[in-house]
C-alpha positions in Angstrom: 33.2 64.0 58.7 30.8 66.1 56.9 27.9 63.6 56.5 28.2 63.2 60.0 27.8 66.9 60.7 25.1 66.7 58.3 23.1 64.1 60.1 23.6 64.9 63.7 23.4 68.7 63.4 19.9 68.5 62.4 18.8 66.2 65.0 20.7 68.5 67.3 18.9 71.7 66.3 15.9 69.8 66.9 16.8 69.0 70.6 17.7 72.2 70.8 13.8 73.8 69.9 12.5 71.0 71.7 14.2 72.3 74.7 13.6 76.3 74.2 9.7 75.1 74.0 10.0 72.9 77.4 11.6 75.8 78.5 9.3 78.3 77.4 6.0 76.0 78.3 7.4 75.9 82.0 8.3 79.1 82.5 4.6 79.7 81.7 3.2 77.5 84.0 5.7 78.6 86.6 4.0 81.9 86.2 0.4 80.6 86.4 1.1 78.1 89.4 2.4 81.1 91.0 -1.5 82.9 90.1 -3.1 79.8 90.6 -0.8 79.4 94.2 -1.7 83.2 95.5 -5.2 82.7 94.3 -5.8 79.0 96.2 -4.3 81.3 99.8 -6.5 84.1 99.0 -9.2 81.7 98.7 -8.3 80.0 101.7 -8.1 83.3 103.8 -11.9 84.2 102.5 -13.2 80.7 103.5 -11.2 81.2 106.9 -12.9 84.4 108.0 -16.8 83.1 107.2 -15.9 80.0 108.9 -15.6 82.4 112.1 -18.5 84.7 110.7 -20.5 81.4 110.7 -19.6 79.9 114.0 -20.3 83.3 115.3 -23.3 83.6 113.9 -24.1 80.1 114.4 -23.3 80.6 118.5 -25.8 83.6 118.1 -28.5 81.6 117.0 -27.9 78.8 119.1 -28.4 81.5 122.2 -31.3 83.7 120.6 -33.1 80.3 120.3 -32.0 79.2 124.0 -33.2 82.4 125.0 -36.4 82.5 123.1 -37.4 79.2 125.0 -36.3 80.6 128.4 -39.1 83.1 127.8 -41.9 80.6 126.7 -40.9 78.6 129.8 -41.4 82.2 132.1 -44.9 83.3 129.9 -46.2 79.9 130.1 -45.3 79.8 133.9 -47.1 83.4 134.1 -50.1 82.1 132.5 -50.4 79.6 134.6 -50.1 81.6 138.1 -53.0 84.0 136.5 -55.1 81.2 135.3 -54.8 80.3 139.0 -55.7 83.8 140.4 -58.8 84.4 137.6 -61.0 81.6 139.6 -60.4 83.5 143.2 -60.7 86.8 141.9 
């Protein structure tokens, strides 16, 4: 009985430390997939809000540009009228 005590307590002790350090090892990525988990939302959250900041800013431009071409339509048509009136005159 004692050589087999003597052979399989070894290899036990073994399994034993191989299992503290599988353990250990996930316990430590637990804690970073948790960092690495918060981090990704926060992330997320950021990219959220300038996805609105863009489209706003986005829908701004899209008007100011609209807008700036509604007044080279109205010069151009003011031109135009007082080109008109400059021969009479």
């Amino acid at each position: 009985m004692s050589e087999v005590t003597d052979l399989v307590m070894p290899v036990l002790q073994r399994i034993q430390a191989d299992l503290a350090d599988v353990k250990r090892v996930l316990a430590l990525h637990s804690e970073k997939h948790d960092d690495h988990t918060r981090r990704f939302e926060e992330h997320s959250r950021r990219f959220d809000e300038m996805e609105i900041y863009i489209a706003y800013e986005t829908g701004l431009s899209a008007q100011n540009k609209v807008d700036l071409q509604g007044i080279r339509k109205r010069v151009e048509a003011v031109e135009k009228r007082l080109t008109a009136l400059e021969p009479q005159a």
